[in-house]
VOPAGU-2260 file (C-alpha; in pm, 1 decimal, decimal comma):
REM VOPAGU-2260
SITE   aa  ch    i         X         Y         Z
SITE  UNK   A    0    9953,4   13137,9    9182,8
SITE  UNK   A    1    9878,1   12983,8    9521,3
SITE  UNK   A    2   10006,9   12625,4    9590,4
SITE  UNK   A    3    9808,9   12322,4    9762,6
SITE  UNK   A    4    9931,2   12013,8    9864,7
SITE  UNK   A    5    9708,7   11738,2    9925,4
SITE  UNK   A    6    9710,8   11444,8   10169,9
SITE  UNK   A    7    9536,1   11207,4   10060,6
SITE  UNK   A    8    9364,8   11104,0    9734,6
SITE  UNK   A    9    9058,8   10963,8    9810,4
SITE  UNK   A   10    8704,9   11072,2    9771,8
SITE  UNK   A   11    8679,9   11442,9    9959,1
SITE  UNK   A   12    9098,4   11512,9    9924,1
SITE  UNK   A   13    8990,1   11450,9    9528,8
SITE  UNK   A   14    8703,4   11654,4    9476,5
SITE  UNK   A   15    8884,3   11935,2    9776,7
SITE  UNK   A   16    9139,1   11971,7    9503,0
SITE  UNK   A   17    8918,7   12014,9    9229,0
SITE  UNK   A   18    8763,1   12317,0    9433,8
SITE  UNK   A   19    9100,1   12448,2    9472,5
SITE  UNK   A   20    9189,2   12415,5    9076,7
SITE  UNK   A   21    8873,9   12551,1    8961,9
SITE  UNK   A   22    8966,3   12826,2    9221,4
SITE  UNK   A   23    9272,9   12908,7    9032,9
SITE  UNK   A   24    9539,1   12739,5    9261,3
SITE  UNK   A   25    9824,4   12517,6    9124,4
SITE  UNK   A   26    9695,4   12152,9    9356,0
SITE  UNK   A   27    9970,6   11873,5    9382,2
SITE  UNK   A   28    9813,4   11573,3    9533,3
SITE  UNK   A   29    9960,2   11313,2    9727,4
SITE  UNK   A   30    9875,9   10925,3    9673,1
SITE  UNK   A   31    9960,7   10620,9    9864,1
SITE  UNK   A   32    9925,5   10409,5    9558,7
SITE  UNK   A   33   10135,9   10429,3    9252,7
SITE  UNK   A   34    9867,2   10325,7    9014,8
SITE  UNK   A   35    9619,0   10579,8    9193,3
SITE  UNK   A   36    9848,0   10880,7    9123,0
SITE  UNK   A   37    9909,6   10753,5    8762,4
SITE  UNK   A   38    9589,0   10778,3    8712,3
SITE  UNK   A   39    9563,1   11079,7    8769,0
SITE  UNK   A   40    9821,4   11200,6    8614,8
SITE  UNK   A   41    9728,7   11066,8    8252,6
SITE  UNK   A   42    9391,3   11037,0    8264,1
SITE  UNK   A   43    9329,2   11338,8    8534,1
SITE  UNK   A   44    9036,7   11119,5    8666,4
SITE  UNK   A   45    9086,8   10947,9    9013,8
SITE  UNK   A   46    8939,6   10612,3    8923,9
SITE  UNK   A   47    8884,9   10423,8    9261,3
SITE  UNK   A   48    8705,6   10736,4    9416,9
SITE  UNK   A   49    8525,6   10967,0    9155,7
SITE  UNK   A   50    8538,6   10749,2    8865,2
SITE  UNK   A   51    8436,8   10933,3    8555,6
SITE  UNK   A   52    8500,0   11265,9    8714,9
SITE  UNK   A   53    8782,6   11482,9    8521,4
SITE  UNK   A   54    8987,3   11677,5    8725,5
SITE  UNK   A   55    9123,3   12016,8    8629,4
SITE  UNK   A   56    9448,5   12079,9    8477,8
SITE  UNK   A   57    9575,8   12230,9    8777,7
SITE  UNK   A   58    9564,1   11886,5    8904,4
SITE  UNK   A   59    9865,9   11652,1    8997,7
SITE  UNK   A   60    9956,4   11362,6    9201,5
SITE  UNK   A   61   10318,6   11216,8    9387,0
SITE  UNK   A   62   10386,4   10956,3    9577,9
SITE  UNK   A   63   10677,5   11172,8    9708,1
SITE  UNK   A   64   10529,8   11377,2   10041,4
SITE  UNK   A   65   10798,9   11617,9    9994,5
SITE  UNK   A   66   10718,3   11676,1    9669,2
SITE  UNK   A   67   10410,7   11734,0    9734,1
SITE  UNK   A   68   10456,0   11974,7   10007,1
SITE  UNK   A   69   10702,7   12191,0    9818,3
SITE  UNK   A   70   10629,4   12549,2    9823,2
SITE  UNK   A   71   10273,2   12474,4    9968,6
SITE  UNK   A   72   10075,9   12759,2   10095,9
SITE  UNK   A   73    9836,9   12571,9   10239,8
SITE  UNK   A   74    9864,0   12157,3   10368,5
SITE  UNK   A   75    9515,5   11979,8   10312,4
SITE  UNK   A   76    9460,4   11723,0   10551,9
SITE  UNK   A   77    9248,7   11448,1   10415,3
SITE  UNK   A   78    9299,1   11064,5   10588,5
SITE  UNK   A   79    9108,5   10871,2   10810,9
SITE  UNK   A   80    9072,5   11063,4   11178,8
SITE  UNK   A   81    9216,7   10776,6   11368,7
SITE  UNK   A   82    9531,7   10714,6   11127,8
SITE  UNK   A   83    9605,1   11130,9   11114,3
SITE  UNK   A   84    9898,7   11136,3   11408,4
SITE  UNK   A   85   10089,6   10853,6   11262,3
SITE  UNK   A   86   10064,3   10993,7   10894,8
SITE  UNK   A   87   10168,3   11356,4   10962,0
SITE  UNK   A   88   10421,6   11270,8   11222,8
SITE  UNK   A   89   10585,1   11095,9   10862,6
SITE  UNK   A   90   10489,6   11438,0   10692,8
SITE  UNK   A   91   10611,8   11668,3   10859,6
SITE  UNK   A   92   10982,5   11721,3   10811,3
SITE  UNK   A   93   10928,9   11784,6   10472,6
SITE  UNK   A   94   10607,3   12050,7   10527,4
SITE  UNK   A   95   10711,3   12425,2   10463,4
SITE  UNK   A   96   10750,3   12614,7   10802,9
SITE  UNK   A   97   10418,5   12860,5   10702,8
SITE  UNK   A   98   10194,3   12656,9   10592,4
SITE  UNK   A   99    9885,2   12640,5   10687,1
SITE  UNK   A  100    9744,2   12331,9   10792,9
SITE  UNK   A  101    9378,5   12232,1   10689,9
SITE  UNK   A  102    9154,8   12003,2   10819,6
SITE  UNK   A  103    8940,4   11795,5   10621,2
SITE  UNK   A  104    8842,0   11552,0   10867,9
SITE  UNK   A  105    8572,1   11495,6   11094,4
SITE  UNK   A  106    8660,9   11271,1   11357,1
SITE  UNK   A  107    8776,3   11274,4   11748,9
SITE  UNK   A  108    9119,6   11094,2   11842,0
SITE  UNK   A  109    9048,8   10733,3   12016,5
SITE  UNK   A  110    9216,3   10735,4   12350,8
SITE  UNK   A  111    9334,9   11121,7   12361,2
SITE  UNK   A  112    8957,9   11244,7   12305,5
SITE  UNK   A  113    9176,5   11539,1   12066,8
SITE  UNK   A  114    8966,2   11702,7   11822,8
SITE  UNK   A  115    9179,6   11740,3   11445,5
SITE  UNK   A  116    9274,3   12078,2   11488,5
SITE  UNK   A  117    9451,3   11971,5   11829,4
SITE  UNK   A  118    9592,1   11629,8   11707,2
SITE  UNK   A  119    9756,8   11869,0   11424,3
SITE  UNK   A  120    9913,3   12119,9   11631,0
SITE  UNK   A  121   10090,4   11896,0   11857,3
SITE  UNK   A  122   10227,8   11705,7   11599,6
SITE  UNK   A  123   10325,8   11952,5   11335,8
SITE  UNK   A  124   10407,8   12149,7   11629,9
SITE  UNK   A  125   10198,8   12449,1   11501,1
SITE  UNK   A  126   10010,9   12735,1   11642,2
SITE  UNK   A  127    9655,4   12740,5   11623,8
SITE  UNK   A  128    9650,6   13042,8   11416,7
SITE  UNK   A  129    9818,5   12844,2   11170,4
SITE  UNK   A  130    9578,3   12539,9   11163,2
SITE  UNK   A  131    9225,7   12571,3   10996,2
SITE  UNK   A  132    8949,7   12332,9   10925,0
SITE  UNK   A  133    8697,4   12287,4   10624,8
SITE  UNK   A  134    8363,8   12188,9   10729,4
SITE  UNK   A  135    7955,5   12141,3   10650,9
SITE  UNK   A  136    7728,3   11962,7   10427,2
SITE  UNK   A  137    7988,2   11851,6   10151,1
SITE  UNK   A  138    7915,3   11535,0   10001,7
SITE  UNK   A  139    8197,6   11431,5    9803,5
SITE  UNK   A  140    8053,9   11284,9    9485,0
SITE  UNK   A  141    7744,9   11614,1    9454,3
SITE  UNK   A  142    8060,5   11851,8    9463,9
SITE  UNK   A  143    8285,8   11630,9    9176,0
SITE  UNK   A  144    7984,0   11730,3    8972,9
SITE  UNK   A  145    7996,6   12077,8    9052,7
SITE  UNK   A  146    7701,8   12080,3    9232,8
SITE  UNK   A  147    7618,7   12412,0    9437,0
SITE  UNK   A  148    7731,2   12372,7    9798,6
SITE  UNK   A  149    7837,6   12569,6   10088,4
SITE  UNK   A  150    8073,5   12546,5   10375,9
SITE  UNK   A  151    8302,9   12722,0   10657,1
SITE  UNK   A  152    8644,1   12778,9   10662,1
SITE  UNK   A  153    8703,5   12810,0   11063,1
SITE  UNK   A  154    9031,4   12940,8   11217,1
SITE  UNK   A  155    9111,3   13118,3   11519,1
SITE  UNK   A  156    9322,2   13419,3   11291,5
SITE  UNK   A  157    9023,4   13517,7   11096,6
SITE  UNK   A  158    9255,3   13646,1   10834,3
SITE  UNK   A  159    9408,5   13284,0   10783,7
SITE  UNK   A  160    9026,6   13217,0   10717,2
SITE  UNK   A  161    9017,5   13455,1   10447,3
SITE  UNK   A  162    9307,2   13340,6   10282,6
SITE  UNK   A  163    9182,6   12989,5   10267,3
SITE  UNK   A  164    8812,3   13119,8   10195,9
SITE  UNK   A  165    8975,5   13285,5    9832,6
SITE  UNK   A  166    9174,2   13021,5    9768,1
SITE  UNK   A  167    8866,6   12788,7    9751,8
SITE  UNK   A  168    8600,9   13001,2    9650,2
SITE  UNK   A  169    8395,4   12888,1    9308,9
SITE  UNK   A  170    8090,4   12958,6    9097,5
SITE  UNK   A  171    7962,6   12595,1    9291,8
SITE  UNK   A  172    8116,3   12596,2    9605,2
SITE  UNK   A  173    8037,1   12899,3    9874,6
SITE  UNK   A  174    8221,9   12960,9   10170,0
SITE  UNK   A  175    8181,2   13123,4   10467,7
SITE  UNK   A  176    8458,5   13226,5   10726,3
SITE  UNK   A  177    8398,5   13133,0   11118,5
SITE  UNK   A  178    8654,7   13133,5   11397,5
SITE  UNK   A  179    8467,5   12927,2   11618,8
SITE  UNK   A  180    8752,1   12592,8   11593,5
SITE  UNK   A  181    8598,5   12428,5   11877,1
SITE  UNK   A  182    8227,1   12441,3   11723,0
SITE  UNK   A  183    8308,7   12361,3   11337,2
SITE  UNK   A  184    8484,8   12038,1   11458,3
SITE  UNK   A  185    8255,3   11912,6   11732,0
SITE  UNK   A  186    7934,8   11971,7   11467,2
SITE  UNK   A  187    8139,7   11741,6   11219,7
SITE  UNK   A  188    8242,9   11479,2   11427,4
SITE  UNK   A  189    7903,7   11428,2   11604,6
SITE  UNK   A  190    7705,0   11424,5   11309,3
SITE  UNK   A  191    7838,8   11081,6   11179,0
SITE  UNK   A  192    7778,4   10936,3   11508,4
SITE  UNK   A  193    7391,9   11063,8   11458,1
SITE  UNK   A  194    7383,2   11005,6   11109,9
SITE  UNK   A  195    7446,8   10601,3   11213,9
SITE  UNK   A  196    7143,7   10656,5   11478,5
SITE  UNK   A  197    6956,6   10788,8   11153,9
SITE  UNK   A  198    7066,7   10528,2   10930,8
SITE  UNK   A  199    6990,9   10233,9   11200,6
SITE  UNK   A  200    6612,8   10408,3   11237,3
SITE  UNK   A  201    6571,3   10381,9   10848,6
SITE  UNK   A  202    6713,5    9992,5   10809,5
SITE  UNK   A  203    6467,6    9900,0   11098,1
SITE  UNK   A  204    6179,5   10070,8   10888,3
SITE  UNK   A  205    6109,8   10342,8   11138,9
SITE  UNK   A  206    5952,5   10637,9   10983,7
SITE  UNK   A  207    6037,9   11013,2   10963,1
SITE  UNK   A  208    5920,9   11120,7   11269,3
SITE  UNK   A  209    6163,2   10900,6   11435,6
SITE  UNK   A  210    6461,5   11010,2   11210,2
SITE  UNK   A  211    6358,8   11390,1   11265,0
SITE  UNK   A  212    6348,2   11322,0   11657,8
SITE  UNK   A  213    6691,2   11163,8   11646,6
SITE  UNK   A  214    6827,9   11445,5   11427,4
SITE  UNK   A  215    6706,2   11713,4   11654,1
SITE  UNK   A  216    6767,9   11546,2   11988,2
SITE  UNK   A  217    7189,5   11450,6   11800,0
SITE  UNK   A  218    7148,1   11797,1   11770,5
SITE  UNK   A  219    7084,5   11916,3   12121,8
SITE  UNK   A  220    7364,6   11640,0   12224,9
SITE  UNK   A  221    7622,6   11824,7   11997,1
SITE  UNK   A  222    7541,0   12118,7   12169,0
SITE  UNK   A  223    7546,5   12088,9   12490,6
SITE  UNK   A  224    7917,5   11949,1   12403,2
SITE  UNK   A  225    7995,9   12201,4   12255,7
SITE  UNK   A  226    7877,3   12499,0   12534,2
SITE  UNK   A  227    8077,2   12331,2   12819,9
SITE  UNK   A  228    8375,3   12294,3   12586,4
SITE  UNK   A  229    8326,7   12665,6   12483,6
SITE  UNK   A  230    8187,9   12656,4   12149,9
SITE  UNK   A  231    7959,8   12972,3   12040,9
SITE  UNK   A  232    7611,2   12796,2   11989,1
SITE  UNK   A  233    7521,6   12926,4   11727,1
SITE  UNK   A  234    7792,4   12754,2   11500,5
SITE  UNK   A  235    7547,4   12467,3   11563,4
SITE  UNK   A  236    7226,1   12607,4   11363,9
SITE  UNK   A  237    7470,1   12671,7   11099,2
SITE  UNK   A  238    7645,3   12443,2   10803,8
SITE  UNK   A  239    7877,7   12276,2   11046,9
SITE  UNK   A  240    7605,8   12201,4   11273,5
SITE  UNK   A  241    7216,8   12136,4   11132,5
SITE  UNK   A  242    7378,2   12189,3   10790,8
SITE  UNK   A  243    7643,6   11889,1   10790,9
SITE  UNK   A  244    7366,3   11690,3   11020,8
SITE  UNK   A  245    7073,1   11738,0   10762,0
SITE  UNK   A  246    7311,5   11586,4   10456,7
SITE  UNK   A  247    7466,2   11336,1   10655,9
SITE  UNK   A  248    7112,7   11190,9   10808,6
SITE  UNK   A  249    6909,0   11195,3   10455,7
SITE  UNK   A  250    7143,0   11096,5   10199,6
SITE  UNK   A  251    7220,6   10752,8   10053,7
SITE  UNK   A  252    7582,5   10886,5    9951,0
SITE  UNK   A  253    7667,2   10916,1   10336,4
SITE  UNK   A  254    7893,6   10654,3   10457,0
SITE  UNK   A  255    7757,0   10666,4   10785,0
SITE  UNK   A  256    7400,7   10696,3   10696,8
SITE  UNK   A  257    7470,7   10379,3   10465,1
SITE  UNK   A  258    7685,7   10200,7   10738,7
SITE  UNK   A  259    7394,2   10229,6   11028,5
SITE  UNK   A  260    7107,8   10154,9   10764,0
SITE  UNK   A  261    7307,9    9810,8   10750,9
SITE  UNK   A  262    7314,6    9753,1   11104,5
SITE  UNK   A  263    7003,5    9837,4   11103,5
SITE  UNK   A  264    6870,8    9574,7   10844,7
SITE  UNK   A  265    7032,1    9331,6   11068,7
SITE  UNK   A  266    7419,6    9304,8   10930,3
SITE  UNK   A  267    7666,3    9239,6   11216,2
SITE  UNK   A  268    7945,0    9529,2   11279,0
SITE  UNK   A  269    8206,7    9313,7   11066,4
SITE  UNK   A  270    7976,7    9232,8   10806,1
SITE  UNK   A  271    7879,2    9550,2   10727,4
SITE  UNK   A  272    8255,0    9647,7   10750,9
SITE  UNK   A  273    8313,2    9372,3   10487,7
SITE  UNK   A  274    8086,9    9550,4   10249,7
SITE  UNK   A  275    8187,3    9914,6   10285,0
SITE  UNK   A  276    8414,0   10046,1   10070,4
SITE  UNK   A  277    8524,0   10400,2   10246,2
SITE  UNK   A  278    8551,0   10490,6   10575,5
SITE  UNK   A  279    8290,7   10559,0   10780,3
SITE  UNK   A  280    8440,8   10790,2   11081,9
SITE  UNK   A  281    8150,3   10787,2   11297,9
SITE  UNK   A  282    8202,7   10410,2   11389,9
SITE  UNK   A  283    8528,4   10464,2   11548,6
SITE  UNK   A  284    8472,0   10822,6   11633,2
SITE  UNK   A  285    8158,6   10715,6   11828,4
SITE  UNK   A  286    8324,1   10586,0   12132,7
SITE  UNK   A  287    8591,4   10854,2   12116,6
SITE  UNK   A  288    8306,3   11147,8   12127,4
SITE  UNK   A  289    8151,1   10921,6   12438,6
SITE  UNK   A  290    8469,2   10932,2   12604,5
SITE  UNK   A  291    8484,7   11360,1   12524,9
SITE  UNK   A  292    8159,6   11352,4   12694,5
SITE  UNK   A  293    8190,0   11167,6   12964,2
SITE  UNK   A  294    8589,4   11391,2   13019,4
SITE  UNK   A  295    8307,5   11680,7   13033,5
SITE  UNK   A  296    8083,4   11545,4   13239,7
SITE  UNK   A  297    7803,0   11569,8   12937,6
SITE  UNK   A  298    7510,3   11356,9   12900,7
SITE  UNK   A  299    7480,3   11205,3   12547,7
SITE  UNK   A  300    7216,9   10916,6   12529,7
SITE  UNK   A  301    7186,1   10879,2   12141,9
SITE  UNK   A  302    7583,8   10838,6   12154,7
SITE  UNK   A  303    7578,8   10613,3   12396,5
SITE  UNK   A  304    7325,0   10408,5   12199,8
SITE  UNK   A  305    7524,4   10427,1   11891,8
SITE  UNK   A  306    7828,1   10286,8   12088,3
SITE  UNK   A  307    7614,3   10009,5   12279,7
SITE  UNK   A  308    7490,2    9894,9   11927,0
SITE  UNK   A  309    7807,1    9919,6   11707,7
SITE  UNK   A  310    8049,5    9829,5   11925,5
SITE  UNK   A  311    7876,1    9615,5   12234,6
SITE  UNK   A  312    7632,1    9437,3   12035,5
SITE  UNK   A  313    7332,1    9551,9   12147,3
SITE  UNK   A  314    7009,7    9462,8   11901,9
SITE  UNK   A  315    6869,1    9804,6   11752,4
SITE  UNK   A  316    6537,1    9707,7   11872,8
SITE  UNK   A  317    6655,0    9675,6   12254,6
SITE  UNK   A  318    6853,3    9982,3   12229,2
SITE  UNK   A  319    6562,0   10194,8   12093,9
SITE  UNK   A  320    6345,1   10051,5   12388,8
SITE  UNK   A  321    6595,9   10150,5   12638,2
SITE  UNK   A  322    6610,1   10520,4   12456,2
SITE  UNK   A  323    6268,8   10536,6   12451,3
SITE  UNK   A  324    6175,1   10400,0   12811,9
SITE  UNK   A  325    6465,3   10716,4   12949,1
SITE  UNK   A  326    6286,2   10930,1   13245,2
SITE  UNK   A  327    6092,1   11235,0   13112,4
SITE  UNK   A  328    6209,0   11580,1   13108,3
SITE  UNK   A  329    6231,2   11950,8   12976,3
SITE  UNK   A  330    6311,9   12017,8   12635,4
SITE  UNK   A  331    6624,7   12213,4   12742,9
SITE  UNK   A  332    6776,0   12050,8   12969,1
């Protein structure tokens, strides 16, 4: 039987480890809090992130990273973007020499600009062949219920994508194999930064034209990204581009569609902080993917926006002026 570990136990890391039990793999968890992982080990439901959601039998939870880890096929990645070097620099003494690391996360690295895939070999001190990243439209609470849902499994060894593909493969959850790193991570990480543009549009009342325009325009942002840092554009029309995008921008259970809707009702950046419970990556991640941009001489506008609003304090309605007001040109340009 194939064995998981994974870091951490909140929302995705929960329900990731459901896929992986209902897979057939043998999933240890690991929990920061005691009471979390007690949780889950009496009442195999994770009651601070999918309450009322029963986890498989297959299902278990340490506090003890090396515990966890033991005899781990694969590592599942699962924190907060900007707190990943710090944890797995703690982790990884005690991670078996072949495992393969997985990302989970969809962030880029404030001040190095690293994607996850990067941050993770230079810390764990791993080839790329032996790093691999989950991706797409995967809300974490539609999946708990079992859901149907898709996503890609991207590594550069396309057999290591395989591997990971069975071992996660279920009657509700599809999916597909890419090798395209570069593209599955940029699609992720740029969508919560457009999915706060999104959410903004809908708590200032703007309609679905606007939302559509700032989908497809995040879109065309992400991909120009994503061509000058070598990325196969088509990843983007995929699930870890328009896929991931679509779910992010039109769902109420996306953290960073909820986080920009409250900005965009008029909440300041720490009051809507104060009131969200998760993270939401794209508020930090925004200023790191500006930075990526700017390293790559890219023009990004709606990022830019998103930045000026969450982070300098300028009023939606202002920004959206500005946006609007830019000099014309071509579609593709």
């Amino acid at each position: 039987m194939t064995r998981v570990a994974v870091f951490a136990a909140g929302s995705w890391g929960t329900a990731f480890a459901m896929i992986l039990a209902d897979a057939g793999c043998e999933v240890t968890i690991w929990g920061r809090r005691r009471e979390v992982v007690d949780a889950i080990n009496t009442t195999r439901i994770n009651p601070d992130y999918l309450p009322g959601i029963e986890l498989p039998v297959g299902v278990r939870a340490t506090t003890d990273p090396a515990e966890a880890a033991d005899g781990a096929e694969f590592t599942v990645l699962t924190v907060p973007s900007q707190t990943l070097r710090a944890n797995l620099a703690a982790w990884a003494p005690v991670l078996p020499s072949d495992t393969v690391l997985v990302s989970l996360m969809k962030g880029i690295e404030l001040g190095t600009a690293k994607r996850m895939s990067e941050v993770i070999e230079e810390v764990a001190k791993a080839p790329a062949e032996r790093v691999a990243v989950v991706t797409g439209p995967n809300l974490a609470k539609e999946i708990a219920g079992r859901m149907p849902a898709a996503a890609v499994v991207a590594c550069q060894d396309e057999t290591v994508a395989q591997r990971l593909q069975s071992a996660c493969h279920t009657p509700y959850f599809r999916p597909y194999t890419n090798t395209d790193v570069v593209g599955c991570e940029l699609g992720g990480a740029v969508k919560n930064v457009i999915g706060l543009a999104v959410g903004i549009a809908d708590g200032m009342g703007l309609g679905d034209n606007t939302k559509a325009s700032l989908m497809t325009r995040g879109l065309a942002e992400t991909t120009r990204l994503g061509l000058v840092m070598g990325a196969d554009p088509h990843t983007f029309s995929g699930l870890a581009g328009m896929g991931d995008l679509i779910a992010t921008c039109s769902s109420p259970l996306s953290r960073n569609h909820t986080f920009g809707t409250n900005l965009g009702r008029g909440m300041t950046l720490q009051e809507t902080i104060a009131v969200t419970k998760q993270t939401a990556e794209g508020v930090k991640s925004c200023e790191s993917v500006l930075d990526l941009a700017r390293r790559h001489a890219v023009d990004m506008p709606l990022t830019e926006t998103v930045v000026d609003i969450v982070h300098n304090g300028k009023p939606p309605l202002v920004a959206l002026k500005e946006l609007m007001s830019r000099s014309a040109k071509p579609e593709r340009s």
